[in-house]
C-alpha positions as CSV (number, residue, x, y, z in Angstrom):
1,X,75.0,82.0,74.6
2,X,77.2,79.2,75.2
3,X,75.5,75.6,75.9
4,X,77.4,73.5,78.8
5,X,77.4,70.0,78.8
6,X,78.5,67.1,80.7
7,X,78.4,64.7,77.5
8,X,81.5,63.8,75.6
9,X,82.3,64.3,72.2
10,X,79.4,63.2,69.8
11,X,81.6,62.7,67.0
12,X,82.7,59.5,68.2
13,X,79.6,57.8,69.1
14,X,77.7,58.9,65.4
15,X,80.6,57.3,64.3
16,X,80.3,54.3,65.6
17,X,76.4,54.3,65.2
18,X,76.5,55.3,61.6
19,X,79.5,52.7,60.7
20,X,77.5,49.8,62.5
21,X,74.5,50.9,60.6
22,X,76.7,51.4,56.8
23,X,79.8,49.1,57.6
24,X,80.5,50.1,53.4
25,X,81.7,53.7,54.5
26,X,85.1,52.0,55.0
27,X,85.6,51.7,51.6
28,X,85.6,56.0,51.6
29,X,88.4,55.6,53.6
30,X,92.2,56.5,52.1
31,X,94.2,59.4,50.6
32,X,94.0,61.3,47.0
33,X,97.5,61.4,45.9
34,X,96.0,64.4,43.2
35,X,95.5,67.0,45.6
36,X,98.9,67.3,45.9
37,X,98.6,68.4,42.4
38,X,95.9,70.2,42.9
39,X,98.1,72.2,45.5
40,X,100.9,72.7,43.1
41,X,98.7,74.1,40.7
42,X,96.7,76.5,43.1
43,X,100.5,78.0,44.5
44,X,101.0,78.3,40.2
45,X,97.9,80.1,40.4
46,X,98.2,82.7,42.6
47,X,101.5,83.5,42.0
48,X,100.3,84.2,38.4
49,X,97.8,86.2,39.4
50,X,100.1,88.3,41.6
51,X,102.1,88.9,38.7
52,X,99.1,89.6,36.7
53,X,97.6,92.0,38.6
54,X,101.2,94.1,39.3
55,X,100.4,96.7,37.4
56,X,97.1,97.4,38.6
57,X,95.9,100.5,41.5
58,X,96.3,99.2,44.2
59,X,92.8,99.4,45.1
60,X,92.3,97.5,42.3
61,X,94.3,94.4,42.9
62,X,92.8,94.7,46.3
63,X,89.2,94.1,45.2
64,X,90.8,90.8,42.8
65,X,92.2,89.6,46.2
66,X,88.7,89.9,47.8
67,X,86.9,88.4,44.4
68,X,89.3,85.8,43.4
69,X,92.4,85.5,45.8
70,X,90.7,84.4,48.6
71,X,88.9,81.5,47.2
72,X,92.7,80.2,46.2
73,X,94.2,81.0,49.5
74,X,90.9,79.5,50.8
75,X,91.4,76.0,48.8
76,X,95.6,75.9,49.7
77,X,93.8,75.9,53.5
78,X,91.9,73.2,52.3
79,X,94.6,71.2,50.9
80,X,96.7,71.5,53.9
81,X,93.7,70.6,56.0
82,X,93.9,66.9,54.0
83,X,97.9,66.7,54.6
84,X,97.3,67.6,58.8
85,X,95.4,64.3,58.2
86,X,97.3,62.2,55.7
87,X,94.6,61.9,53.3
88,X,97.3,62.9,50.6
89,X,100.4,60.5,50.9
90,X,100.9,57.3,53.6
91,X,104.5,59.4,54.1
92,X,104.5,61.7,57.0
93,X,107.3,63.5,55.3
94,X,105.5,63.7,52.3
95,X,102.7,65.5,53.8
96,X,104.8,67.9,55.5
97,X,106.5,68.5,52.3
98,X,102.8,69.4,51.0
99,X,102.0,71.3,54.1
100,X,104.6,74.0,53.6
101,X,104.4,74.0,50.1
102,X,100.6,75.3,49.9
103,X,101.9,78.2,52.6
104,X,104.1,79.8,50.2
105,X,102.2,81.9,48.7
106,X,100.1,83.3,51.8
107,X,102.9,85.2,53.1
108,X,102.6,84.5,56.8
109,X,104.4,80.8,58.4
110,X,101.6,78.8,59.6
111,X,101.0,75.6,58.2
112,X,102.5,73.4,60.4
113,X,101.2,74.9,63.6
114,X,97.7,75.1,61.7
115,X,98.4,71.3,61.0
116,X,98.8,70.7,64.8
117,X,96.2,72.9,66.8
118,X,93.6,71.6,64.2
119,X,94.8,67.9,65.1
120,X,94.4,68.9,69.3
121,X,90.9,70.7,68.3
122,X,89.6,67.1,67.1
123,X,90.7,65.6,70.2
124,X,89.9,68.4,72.7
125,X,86.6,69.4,70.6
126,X,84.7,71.9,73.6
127,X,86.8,71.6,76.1
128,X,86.7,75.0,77.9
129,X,90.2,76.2,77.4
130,X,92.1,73.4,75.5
131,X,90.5,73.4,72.7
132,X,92.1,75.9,70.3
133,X,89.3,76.7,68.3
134,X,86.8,77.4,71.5
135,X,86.7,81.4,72.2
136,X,87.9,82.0,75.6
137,X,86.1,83.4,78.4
138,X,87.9,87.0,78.1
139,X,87.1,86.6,74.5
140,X,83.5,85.6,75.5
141,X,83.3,88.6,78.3
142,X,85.1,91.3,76.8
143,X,83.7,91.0,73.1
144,X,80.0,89.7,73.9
145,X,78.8,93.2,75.9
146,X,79.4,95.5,73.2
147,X,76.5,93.6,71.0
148,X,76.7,93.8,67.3
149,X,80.2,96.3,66.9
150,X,81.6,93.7,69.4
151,X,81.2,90.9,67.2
152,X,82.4,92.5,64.4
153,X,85.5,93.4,66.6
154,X,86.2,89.7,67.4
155,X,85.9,88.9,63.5
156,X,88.0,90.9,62.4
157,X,90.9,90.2,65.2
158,X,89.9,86.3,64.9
159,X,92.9,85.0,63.7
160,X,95.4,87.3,66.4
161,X,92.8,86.0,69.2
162,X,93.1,82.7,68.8
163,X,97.0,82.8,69.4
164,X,96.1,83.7,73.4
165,X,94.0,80.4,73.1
166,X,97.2,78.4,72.5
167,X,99.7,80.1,75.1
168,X,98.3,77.5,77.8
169,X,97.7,73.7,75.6
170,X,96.5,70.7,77.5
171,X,99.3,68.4,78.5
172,X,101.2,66.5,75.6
173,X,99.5,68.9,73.7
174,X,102.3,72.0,73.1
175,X,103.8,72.6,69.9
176,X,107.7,73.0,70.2
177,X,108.6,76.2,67.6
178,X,112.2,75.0,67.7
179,X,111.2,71.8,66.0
180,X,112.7,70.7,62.7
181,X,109.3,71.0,60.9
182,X,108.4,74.5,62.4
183,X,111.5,75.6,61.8
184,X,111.6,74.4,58.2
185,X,108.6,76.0,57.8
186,X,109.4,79.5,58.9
187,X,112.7,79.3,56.8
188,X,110.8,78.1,53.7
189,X,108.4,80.9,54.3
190,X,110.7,84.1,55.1
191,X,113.3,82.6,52.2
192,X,109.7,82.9,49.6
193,X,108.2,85.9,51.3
194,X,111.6,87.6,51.0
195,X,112.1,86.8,47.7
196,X,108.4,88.0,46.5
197,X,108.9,91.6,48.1
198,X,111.7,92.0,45.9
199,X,110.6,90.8,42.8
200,X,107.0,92.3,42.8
201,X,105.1,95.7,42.5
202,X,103.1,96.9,45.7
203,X,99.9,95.7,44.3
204,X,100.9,92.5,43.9
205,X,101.9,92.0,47.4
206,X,98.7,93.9,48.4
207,X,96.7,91.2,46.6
208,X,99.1,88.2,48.1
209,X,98.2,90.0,51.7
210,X,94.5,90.5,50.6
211,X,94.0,87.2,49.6
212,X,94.9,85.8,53.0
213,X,93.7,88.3,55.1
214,X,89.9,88.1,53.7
215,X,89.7,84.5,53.9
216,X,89.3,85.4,57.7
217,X,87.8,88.5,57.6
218,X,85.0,90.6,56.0
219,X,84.4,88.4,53.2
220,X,82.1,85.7,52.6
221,X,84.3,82.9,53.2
222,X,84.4,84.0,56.6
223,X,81.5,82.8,57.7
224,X,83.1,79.4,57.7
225,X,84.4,80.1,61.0
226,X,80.8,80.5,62.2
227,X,79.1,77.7,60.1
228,X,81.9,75.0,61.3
229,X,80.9,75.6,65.4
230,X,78.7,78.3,66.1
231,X,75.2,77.6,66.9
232,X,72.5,79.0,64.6
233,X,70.1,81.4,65.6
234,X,66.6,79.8,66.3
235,X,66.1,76.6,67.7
236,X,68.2,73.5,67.7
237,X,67.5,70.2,66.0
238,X,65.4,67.7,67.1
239,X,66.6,64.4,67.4
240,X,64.2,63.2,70.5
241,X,63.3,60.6,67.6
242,X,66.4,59.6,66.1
243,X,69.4,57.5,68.0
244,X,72.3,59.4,66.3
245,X,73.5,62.5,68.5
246,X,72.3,65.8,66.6
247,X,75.6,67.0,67.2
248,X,74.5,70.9,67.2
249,X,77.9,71.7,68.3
250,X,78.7,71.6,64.8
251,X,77.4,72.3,61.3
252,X,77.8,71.7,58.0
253,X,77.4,74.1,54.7
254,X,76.1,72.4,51.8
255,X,76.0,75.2,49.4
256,X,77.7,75.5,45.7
257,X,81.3,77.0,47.0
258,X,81.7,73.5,47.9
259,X,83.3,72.9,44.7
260,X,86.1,75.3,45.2
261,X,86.7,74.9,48.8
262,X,87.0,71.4,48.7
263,X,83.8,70.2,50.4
264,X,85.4,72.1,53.6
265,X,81.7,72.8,54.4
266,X,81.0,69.2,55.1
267,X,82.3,69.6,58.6
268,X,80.0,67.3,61.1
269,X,80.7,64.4,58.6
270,X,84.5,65.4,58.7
271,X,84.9,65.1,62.3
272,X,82.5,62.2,62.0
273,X,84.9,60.1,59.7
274,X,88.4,62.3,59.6
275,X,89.6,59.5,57.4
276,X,87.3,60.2,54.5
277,X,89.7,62.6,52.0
278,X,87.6,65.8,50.9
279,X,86.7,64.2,47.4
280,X,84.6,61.3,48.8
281,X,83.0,63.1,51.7
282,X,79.6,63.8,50.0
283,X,78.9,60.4,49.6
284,X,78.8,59.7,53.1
285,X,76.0,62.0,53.2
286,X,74.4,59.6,50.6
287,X,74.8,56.4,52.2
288,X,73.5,57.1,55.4
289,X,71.0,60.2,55.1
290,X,69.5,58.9,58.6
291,X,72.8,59.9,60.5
292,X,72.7,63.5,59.4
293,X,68.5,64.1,59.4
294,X,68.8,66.4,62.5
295,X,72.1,68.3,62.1
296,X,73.0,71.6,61.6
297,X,73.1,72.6,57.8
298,X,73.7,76.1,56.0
299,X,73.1,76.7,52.5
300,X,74.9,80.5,52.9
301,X,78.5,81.1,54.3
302,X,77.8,84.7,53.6
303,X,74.1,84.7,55.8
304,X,75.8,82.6,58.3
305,X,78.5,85.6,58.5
306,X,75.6,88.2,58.5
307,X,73.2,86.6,61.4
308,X,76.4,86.0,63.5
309,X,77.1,89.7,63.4
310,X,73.5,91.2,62.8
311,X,71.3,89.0,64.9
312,X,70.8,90.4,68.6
313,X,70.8,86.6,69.8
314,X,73.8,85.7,67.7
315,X,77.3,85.3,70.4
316,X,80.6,85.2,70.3
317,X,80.2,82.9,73.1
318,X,77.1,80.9,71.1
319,X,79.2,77.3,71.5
320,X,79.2,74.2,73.0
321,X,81.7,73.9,76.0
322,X,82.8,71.0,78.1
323,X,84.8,70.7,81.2
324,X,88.3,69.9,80.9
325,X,89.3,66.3,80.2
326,X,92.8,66.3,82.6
327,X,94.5,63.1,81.1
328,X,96.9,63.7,78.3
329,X,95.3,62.5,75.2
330,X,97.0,60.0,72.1
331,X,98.2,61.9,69.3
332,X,98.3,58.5,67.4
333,X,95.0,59.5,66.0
334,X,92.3,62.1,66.1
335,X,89.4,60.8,68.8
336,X,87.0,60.2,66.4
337,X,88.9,57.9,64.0
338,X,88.0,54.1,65.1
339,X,90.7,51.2,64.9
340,X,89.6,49.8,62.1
341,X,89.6,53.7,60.8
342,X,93.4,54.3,61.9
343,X,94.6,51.1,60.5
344,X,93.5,51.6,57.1
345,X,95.5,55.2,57.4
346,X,98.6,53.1,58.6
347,X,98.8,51.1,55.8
């Protein structure tokens, strides 16, 4: 069930604790200009295997999207998620360009709204209602009595549900879908997704549409969603003996499909340092193994997937919430990031 609080954000403070304690975590800071070739070569990727697979039952190129296509539609999230933070290029435009480039091949226009909601999650982190990622109480009320075929329900309609969770953003916080970058994106988008329903078979587009869809849903990779802020079934950490917030409002997933997903498990040291691009972030662990001795960990996206829907004490309300903070918030920089943090991203 859902855990209220009163305190703010830990992120911030284990930030500060942890950089005080390891001031040579700053040098982690800054950007990998090669995962934007990393992205060019994944969108190469896929494409190719959409071609490949063209010819193949459509059943068939369905069970390639859900062994193979996911993971790459999976790391193109991943690389967008470092260009939402500029931990590709200094150039905002740049970034952009980066951000709608990884969308083309996952059919649907999203990247620059993921880009934004994810930035207003890292400031509103728990706040009941604002922030984008939280389950709302409907969600909570209407999905939570059913039990286990409820939860299942609410998986498999996450990524419609959490459009209602943006209808009503915190002030300063709305996205504008008549901007130029929205725009640019959705043009870019229907322009490739047009083109792509001509060109190919009905199996490819199956496994283009597979790919994405199951990187959500029913699929191992989907337990993501639950490992990132759900809490874990059992009892929290303990961290009566250690200074450094236990932060169980969010875990991390230390397991091997790290290497393809682009440490995207390493989530309490992400919104620790946000500044830290994805290739560096398992040092951090390294430096200061104290900071992260009673937090959340998974070894298992796909056990994390199957307590959350199996487990009678699992929830889809099992989060952290806090009240509402009512002042608008800076978008200059995501909560968590210090000065010292947000000047080194300026430069």
């Amino acid at each position: 069930m859902r855990h209220v609080t009163e305190a703010l954000d830990p992120h911030p403070i284990r930030h500060r604790m942890i950089l005080a304690n390891h001031p040579e975590i700053a040098y982690l800071y800054g950007r990998n200009p090669w995962t934007a070739g990393l992205v060019v070569g994944l969108v190469g990727l896929q494409l190719a295997l959409a071609v490949a697979v063209g010819n193949l039952p459509v059943w068939a190129a369905l069970a390639v999207s859900w062994a193979v296509g996911a993971w790459v539609a999976h790391a193109l999230f991943a690389g967008m998620h470092e260009a939402t933070h500029r931990l590709i290029f200094r150039s905002h435009l740049a970034n952009k360009l980066v951000l709608v480039g990884a969308n083309l091949p996952l059919i649907v226009p999203f990247s620059i709204g993921l880009a934004h909601w994810h930035r207003v999650h890292h400031r509103r982190q728990g706040q009941r209602a604002w922030d984008p990622d939280l389950p709302s109480e409907w969600e909570v009320a209407t999905f939570d009595r059913w039990g286990m075929p409820g939860r299942l329900a609410w998986h498999v309609l996450f990524p419609v549900l959490q459009l209602f969770r943006i209808a009503r953003p915190a002030p300063g916080d709305a996205l504008s879908l008549a901007g130029a970058w929205p725009l640019a994106n959705l043009v870019a988008q229907v322009a490739v997704t047009a083109l792509l329903a001509w060109a190919l078979p009905l199996a490819s587009l199956v496994y283009l549409v597979g790919s994405i869809a199951f990187v959500f849903a029913l699929h191992p990779l989907a337990g993501r969603f639950i490992q990132e802020h759900h809490h874990p079934v059992g009892p929290f950490p303990d961290a009566s003996d250690n200074p450094i917030p236990a932060a169980i409002e969010t875990g991390s997933y230390v397991g091997a499909a790290n290497v393809v997903a682009l440490n995207f498990g390493l989530h309490i040291e992400h919104h620790d340092f946000p500044a830290i691009p994805w290739n560096r972030l398992p040092a951090l662990r390294r430096i200061a193994p104290e900071g992260y001795a009673h937090t959340v960990v998974r070894r298992s996206w796909t056990w994390a997937l199957l307590e959350f829907l199996f487990h009678p004490n699992s929830a889809v309300g099992g989060r952290t919430v806090r009240p509402r903070v009512p002042a608008p918030v800076s978008r200059a920089a995501d909560a968590s990031a210090s000065t010292a943090e947000s000047s080194l991203l300026a430069r």
